[in-house]
KENUFI-280705 format. One record per atom (N, C-alpha, C): y, z, x; atom name; residue in one letter. Coordinates in steps of 0.02 Angstrom, whole numbers, plus 50000, padded with zeros to 5 digits. Example, Ala and Ser with C-alpha at 12.3 -4.5 7.8 and 13.67 -1.06 7.14 Angstrom:
// KENUFI-280705
+-------+-------+-------+-------+--------+
: north :    up :  east : marfi : marmar :
+-------+-------+-------+-------+--------+
: 49716 : 50390 : 50660 :     N :      a :
: 49775 : 50390 : 50615 :    CA :      a :
: 49835 : 50390 : 50660 :     C :      a :
: 49888 : 50354 : 50642 :     N :      s :
: 49947 : 50357 : 50684 :    CA :      s :
: 50002 : 50394 : 50645 :     C :      s :
+-------+-------+-------+-------+--------+
***
This chain:
// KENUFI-280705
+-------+-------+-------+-------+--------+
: north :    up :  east : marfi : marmar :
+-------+-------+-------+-------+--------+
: 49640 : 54430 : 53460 :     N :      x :
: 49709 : 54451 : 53456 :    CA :      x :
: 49734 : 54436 : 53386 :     C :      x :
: 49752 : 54489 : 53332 :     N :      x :
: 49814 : 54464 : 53291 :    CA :      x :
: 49864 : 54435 : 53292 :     C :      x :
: 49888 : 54419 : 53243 :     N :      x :
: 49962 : 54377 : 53236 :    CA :      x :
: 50006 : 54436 : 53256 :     C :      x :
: 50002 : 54481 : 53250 :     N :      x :
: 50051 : 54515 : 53283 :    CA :      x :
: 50055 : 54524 : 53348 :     C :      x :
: 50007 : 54545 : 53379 :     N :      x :
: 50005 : 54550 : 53444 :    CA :      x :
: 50020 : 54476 : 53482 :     C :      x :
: 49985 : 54392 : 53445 :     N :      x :
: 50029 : 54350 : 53487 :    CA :      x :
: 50090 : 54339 : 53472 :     C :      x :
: 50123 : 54356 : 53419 :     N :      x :
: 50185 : 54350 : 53415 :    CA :      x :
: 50251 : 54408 : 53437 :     C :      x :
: 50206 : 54464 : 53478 :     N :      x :
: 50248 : 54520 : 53487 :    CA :      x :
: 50254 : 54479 : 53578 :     C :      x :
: 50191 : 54450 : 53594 :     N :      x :
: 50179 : 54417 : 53657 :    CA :      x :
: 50253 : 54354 : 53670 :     C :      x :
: 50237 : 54312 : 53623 :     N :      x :
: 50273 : 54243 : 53626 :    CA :      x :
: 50323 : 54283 : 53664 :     C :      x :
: 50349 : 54343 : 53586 :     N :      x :
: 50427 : 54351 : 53602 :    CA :      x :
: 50445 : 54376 : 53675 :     C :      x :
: 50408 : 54406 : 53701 :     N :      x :
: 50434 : 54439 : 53767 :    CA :      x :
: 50410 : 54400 : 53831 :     C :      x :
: 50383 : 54351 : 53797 :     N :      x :
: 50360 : 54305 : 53859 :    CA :      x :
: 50421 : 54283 : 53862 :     C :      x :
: 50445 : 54224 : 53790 :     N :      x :
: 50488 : 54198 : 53788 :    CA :      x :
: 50581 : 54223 : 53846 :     C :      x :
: 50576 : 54277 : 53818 :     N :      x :
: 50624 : 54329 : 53848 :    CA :      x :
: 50630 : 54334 : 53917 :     C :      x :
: 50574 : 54310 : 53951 :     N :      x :
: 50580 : 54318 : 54020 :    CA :      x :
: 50541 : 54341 : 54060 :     C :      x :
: 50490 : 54396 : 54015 :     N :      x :
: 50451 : 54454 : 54046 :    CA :      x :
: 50378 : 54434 : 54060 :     C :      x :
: 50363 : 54447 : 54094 :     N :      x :
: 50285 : 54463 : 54114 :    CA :      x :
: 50230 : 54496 : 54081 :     C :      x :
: 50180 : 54457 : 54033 :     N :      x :
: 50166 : 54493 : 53985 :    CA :      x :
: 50080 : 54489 : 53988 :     C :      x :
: 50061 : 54565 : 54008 :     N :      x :
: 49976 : 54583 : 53998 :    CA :      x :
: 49978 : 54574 : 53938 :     C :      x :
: 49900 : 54575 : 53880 :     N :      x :
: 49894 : 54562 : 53824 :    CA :      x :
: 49806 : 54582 : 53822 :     C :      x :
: 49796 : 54635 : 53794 :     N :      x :
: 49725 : 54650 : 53764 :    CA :      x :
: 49699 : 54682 : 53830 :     C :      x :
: 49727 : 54728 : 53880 :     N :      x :
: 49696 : 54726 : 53941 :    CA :      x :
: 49667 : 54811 : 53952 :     C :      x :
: 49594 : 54797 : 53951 :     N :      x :
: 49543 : 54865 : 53964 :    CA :      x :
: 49583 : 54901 : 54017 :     C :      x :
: 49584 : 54948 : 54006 :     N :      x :
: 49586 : 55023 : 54072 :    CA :      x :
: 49559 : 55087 : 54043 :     C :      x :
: 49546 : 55113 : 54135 :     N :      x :
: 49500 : 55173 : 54150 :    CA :      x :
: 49415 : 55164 : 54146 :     C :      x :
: 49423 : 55126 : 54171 :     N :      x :
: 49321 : 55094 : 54189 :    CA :      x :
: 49298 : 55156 : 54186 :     C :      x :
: 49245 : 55168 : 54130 :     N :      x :
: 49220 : 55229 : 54140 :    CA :      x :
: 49153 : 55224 : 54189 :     C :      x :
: 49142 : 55278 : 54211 :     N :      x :
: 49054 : 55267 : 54266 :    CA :      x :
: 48999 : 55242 : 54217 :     C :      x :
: 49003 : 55278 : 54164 :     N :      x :
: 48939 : 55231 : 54113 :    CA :      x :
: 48950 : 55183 : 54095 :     C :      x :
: 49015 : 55163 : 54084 :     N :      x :
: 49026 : 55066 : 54073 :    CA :      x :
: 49082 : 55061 : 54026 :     C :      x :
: 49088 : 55036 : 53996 :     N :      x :
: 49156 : 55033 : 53960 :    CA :      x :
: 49211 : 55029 : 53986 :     C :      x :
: 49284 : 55045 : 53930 :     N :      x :
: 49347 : 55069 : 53989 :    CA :      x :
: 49391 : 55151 : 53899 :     C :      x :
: 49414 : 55157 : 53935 :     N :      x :
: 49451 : 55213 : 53908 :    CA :      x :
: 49495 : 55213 : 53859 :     C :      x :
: 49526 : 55112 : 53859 :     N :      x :
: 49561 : 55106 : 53809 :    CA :      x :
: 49600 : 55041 : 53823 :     C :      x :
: 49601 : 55011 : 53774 :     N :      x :
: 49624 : 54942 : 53762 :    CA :      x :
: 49712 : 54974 : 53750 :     C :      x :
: 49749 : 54906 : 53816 :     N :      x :
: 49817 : 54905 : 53795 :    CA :      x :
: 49846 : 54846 : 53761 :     C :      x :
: 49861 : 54865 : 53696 :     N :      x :
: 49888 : 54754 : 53675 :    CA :      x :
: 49944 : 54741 : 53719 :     C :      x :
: 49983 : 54748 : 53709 :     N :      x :
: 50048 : 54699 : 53769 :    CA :      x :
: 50066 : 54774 : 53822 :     C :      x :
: 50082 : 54721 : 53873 :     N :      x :
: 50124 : 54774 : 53927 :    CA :      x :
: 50164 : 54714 : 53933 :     C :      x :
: 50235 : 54739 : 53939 :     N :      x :
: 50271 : 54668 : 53982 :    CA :      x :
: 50329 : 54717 : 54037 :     C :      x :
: 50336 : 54671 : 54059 :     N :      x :
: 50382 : 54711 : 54146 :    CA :      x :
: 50425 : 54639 : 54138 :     C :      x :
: 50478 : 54661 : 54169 :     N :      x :
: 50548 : 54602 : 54164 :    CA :      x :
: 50574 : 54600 : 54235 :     C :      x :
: 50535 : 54549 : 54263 :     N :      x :
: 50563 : 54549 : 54347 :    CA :      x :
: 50643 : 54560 : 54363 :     C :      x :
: 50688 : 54532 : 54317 :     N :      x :
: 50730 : 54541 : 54333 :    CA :      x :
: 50793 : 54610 : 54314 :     C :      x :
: 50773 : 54633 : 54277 :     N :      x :
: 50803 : 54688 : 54223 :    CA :      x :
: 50758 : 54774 : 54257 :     C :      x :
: 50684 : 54743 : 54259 :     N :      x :
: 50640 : 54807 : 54300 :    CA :      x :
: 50609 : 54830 : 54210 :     C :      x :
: 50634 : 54827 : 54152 :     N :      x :
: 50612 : 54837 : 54095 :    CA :      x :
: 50530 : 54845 : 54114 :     C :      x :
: 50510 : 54880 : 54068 :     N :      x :
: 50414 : 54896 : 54063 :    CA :      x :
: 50437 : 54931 : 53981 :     C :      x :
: 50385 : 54872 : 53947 :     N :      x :
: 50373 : 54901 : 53881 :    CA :      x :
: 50309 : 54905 : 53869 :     C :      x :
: 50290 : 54930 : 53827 :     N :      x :
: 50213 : 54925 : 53798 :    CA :      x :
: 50217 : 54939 : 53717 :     C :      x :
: 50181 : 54885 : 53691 :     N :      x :
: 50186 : 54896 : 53626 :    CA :      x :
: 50108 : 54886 : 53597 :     C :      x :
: 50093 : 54928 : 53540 :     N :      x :
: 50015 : 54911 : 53508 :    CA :      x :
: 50063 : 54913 : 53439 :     C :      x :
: 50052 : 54855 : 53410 :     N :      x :
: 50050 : 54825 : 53360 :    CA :      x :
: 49986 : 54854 : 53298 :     C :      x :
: 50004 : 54856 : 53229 :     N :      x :
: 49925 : 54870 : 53196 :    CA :      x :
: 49948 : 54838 : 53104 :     C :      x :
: 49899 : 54825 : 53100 :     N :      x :
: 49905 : 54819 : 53015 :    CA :      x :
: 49867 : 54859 : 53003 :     C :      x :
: 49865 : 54926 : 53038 :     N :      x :
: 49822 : 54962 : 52982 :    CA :      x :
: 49856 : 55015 : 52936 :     C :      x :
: 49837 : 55037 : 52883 :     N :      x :
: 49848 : 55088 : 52827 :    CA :      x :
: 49833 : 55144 : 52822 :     C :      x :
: 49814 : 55186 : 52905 :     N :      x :
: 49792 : 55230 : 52898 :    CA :      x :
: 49844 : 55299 : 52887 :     C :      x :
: 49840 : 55334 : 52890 :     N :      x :
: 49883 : 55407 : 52873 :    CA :      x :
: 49921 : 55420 : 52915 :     C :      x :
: 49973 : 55454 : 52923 :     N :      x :
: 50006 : 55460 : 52991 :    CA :      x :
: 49973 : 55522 : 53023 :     C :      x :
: 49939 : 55558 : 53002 :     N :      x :
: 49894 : 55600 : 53073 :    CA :      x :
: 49831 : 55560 : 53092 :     C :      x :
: 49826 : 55507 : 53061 :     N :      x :
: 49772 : 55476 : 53103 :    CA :      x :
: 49780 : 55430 : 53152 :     C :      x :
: 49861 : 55391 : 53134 :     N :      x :
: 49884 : 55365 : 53170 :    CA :      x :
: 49928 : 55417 : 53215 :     C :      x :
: 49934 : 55474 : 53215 :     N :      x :
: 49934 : 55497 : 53317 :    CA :      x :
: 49899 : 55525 : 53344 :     C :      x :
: 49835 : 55539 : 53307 :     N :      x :
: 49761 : 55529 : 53349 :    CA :      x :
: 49769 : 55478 : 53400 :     C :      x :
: 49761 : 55416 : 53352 :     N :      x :
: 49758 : 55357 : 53380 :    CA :      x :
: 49804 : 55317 : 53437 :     C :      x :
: 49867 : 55340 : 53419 :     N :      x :
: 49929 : 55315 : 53466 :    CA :      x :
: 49938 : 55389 : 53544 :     C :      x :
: 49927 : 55428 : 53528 :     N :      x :
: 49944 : 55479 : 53580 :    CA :      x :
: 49878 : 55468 : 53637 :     C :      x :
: 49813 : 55443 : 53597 :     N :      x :
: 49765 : 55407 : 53673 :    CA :      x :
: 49787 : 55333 : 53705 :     C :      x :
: 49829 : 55287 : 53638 :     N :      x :
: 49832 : 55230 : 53681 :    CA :      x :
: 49901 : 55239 : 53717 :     C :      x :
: 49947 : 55302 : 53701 :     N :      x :
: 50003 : 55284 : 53740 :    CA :      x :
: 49999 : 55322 : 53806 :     C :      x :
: 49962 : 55375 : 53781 :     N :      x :
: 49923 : 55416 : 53858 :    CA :      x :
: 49917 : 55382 : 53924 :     C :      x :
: 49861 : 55342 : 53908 :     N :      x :
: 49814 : 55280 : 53929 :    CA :      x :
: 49883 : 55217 : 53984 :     C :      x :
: 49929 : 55211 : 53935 :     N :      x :
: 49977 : 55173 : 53969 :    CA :      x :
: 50007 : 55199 : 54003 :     C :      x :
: 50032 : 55275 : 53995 :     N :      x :
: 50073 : 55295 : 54064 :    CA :      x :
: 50047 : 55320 : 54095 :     C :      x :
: 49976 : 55310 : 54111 :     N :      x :
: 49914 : 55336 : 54168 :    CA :      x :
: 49931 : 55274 : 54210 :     C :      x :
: 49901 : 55189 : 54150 :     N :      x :
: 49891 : 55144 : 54191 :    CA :      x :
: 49917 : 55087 : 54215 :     C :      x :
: 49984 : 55079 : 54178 :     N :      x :
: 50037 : 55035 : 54194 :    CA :      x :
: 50071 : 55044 : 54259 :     C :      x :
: 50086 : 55085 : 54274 :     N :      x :
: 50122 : 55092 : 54363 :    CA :      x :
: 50062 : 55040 : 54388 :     C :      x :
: 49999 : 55044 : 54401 :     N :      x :
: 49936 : 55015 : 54450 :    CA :      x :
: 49925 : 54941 : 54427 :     C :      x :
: 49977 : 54913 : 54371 :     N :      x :
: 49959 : 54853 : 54317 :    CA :      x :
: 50020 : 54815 : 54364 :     C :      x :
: 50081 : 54860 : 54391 :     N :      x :
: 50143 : 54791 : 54395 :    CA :      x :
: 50138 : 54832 : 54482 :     C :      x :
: 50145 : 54770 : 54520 :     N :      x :
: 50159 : 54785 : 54580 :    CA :      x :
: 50210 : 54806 : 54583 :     C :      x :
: 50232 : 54830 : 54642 :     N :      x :
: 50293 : 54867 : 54657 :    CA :      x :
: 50328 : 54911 : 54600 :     C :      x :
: 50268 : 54936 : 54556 :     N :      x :
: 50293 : 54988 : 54530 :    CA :      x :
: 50322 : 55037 : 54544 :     C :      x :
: 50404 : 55050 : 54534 :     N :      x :
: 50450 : 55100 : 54543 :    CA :      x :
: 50422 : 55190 : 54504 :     C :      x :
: 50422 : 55231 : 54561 :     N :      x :
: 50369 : 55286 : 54531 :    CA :      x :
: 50449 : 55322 : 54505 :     C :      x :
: 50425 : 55370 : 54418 :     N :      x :
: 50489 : 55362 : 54399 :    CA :      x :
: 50509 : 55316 : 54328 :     C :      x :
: 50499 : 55237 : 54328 :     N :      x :
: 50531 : 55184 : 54294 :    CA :      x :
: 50501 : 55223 : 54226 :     C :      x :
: 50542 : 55216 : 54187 :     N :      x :
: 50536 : 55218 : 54115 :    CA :      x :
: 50505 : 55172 : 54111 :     C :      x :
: 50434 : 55195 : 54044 :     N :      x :
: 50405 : 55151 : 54019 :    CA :      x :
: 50420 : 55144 : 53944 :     C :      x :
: 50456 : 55094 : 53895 :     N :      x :
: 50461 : 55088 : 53829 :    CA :      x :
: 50403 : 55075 : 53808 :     C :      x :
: 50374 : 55138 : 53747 :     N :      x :
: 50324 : 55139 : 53720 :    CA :      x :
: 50350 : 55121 : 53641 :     C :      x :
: 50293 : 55083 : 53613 :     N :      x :
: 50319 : 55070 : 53519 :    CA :      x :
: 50262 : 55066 : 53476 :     C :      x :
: 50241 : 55076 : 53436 :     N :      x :
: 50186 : 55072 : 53373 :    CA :      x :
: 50224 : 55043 : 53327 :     C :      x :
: 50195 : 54973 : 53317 :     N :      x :
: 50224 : 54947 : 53278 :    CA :      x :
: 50171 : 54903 : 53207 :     C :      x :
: 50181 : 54927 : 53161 :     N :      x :
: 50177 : 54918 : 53097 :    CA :      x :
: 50180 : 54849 : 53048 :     C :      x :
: 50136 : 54817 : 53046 :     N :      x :
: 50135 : 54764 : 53012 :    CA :      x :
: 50144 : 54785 : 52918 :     C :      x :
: 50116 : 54834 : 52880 :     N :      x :
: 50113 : 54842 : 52816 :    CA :      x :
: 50168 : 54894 : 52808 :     C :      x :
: 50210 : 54925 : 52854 :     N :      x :
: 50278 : 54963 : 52856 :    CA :      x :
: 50338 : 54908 : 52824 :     C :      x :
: 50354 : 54950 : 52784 :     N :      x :
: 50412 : 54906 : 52743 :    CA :      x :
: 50473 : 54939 : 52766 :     C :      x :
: 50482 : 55006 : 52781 :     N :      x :
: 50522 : 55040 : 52783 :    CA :      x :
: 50488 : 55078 : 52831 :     C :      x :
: 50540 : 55128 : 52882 :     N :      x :
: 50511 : 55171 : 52928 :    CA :      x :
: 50529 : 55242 : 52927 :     C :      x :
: 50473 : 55282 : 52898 :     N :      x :
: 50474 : 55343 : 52879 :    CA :      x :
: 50487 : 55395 : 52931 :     C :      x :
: 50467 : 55373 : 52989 :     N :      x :
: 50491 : 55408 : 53053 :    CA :      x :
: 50509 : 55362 : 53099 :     C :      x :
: 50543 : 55398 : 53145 :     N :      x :
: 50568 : 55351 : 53196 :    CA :      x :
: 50498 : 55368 : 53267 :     C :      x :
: 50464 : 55410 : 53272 :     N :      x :
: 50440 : 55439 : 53324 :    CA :      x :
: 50356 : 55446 : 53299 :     C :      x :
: 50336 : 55427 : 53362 :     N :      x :
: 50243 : 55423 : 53340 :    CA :      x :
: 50212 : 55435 : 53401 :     C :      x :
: 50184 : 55479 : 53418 :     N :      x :
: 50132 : 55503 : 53482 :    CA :      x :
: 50201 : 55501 : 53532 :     C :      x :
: 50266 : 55515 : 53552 :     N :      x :
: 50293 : 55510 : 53602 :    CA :      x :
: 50333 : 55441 : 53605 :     C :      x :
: 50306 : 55389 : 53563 :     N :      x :
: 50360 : 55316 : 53572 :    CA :      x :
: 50388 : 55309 : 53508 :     C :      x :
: 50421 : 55246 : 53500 :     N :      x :
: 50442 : 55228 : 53435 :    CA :      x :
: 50389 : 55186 : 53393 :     C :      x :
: 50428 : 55234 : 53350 :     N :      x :
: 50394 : 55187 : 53275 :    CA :      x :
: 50453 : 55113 : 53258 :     C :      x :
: 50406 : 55061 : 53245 :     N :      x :
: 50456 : 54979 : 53225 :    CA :      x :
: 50384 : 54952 : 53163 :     C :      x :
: 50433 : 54952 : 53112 :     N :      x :
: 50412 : 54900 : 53053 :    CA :      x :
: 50415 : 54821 : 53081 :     C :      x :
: 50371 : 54789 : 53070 :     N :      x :
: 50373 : 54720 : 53084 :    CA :      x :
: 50435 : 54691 : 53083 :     C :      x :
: 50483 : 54712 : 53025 :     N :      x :
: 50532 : 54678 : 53018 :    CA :      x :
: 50584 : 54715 : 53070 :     C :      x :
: 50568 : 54761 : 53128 :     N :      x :
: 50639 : 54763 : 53174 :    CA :      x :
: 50587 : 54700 : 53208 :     C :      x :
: 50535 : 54688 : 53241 :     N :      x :
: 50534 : 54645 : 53286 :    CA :      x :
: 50561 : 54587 : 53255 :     C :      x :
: 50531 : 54548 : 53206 :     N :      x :
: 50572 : 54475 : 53154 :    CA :      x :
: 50649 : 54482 : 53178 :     C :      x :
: 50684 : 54566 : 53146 :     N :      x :
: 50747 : 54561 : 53141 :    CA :      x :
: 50768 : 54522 : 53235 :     C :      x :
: 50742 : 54570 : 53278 :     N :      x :
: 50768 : 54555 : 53340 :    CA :      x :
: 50762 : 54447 : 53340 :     C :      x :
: 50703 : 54426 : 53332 :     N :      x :
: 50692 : 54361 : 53333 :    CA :      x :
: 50731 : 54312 : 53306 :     C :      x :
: 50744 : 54314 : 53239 :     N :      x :
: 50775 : 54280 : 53201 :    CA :      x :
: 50868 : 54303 : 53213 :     C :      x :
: 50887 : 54353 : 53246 :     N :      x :
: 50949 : 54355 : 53277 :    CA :      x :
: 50952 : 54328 : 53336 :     C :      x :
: 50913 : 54298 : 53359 :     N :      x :
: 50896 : 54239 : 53424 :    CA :      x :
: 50923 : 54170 : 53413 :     C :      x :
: 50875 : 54162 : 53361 :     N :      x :
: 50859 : 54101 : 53351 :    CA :      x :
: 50918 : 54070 : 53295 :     C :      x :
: 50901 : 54101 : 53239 :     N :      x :
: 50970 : 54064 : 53211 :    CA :      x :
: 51013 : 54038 : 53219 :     C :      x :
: 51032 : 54017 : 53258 :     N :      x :
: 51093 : 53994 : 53291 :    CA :      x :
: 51070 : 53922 : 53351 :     C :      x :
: 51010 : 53923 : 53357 :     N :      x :
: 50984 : 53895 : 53418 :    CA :      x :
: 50948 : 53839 : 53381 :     C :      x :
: 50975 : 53764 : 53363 :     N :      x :
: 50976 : 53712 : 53353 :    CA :      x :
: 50914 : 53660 : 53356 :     C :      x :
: 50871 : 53654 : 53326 :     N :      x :
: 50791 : 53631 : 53349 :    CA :      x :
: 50817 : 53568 : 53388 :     C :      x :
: 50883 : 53520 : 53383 :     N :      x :
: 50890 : 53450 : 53407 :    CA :      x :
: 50912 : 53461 : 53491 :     C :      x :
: 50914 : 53536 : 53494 :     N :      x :
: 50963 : 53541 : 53569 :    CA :      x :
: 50917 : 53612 : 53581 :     C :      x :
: 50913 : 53639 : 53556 :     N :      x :
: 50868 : 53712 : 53605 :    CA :      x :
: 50793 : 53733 : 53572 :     C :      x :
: 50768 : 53667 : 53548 :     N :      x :
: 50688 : 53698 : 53531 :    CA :      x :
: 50643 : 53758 : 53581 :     C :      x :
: 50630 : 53770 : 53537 :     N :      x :
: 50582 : 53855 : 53566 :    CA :      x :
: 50524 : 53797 : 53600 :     C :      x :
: 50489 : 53809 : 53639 :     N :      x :
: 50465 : 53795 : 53709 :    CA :      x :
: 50383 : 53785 : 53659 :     C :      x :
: 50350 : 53715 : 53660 :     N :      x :
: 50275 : 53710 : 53591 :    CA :      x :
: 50217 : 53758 : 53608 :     C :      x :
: 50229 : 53778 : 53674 :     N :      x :
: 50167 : 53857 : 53712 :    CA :      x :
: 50199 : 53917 : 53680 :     C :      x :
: 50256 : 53920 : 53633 :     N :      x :
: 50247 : 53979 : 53587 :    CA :      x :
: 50249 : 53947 : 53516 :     C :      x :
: 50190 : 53932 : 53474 :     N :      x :
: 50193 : 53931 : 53414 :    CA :      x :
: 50230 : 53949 : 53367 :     C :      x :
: 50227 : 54012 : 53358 :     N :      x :
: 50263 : 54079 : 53292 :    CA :      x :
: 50309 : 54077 : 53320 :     C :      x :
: 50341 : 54082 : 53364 :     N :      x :
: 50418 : 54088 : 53379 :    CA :      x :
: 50480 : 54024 : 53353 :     C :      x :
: 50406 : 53959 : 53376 :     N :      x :
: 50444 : 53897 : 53361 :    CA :      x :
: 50466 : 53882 : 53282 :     C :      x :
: 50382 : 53898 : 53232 :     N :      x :
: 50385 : 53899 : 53168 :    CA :      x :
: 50458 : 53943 : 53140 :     C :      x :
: 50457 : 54036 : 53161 :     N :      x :
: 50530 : 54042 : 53142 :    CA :      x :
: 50583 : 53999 : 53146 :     C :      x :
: 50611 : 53965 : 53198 :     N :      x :
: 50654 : 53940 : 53219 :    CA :      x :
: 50663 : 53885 : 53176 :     C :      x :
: 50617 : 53849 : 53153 :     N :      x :
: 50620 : 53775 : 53100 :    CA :      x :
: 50632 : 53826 : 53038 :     C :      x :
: 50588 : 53895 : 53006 :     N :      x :
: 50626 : 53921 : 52954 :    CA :      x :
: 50699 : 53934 : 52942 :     C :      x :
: 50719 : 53965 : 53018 :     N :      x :
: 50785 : 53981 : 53017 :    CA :      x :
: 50828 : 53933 : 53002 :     C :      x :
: 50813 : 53865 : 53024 :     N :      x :
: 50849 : 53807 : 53023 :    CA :      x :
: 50877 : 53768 : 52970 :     C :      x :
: 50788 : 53801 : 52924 :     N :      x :
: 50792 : 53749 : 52863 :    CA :      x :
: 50810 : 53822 : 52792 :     C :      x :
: 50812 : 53873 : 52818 :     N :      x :
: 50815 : 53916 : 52750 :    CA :      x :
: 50868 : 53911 : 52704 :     C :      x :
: 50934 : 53863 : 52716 :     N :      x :
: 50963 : 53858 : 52659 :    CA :      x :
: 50917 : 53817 : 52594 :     C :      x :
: 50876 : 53772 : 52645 :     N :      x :
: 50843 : 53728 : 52586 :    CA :      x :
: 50783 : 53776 : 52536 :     C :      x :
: 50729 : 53807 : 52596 :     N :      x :
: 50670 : 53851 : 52580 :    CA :      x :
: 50684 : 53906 : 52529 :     C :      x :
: 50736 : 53925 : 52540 :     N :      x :
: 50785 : 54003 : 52501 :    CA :      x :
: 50864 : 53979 : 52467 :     C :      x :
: 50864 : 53935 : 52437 :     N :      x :
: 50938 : 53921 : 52414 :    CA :      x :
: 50980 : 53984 : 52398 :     C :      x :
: 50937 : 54036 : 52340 :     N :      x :
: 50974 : 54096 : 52335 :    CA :      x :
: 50972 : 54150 : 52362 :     C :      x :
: 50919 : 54136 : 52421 :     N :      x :
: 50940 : 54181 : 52452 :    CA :      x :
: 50991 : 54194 : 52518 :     C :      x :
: 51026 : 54255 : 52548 :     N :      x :
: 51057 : 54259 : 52609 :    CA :      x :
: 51045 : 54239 : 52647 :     C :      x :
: 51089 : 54215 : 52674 :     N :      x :
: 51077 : 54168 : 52745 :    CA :      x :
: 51038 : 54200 : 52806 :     C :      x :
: 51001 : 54180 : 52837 :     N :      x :
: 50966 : 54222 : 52886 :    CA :      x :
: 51006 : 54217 : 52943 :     C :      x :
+-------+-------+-------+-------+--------+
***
């Protein structure tokens, strides 16, 4: 697993949700499976189902919806059969998300959204900032989430000139 993919995990664990991570579907008869999903998460209480594949790769954008239109295929074949009491129907949030994206040239990729690393950070660090390591430490079974949270804490010192996070 990449750093992205455990840290796309932490976050939605953290959040509440129920989170698959790296999980084969469509067993083919000769062996294999059809396609690796990195996160699925379902939110018992909200009913939310996201799925996100994370990538640092640099490839082209028609190669990346080669690539994204089989793995997002793949998820709305096999996610209903992944969360019990799947509601037939439930929207599934699909995302490709971009580790070497600085900026996001499209919003739309194989059918889901396109997210630069920095909307997931952005969502995180508008969490946490505010959330006090002496009174609401991030939970030590999420690493990267916790590390932000001591940055957030300490970035007047780490970044003097820069904006406050």
């Amino acid at each position: 697993m990449n750093h992205l993919e455990q840290l796309t995990y932490e976050w939605y664990e953290y959040q509440g949700y129920f989170v698959r991570r790296n999980t084969h579907v469509g067993l083919r008869s000769g062996g294999g499976y059809e396609c690796e999903l990195d996160i699925v998460a379902f939110h018992p209480t909200t009913g939310h189902v996201i799925h996100i594949e994370p990538s640092m790769d640099a490839n082209s954008w028609a190669e990346r919806e080669r690539r994204y239109v089989k793995k997002f295929n793949a998820g709305r074949k096999y996610i209903p059969s992944m969360i019990p009491g799947f509601k037939a129907g439930t929207p599934i949030e699909q995302i490709a998300m971009f580790g070497l994206l600085k900026n996001r040239p499209r919003e739309e990729l194989a059918g889901g959204k396109v997210w630069a690393v920095s909307d997931l950070l952005g969502l995180i660090v508008a969490e946490l900032k505010y959330r006090k390591i002496a009174k609401e430490a991030v939970p030590e079974q999420f690493p990267l989430l916790r590390t932000i949270q001591f940055m957030c804490e300490h970035a007047s010192t780490l970044f003097p000139s820069a904006a406050q996070l």
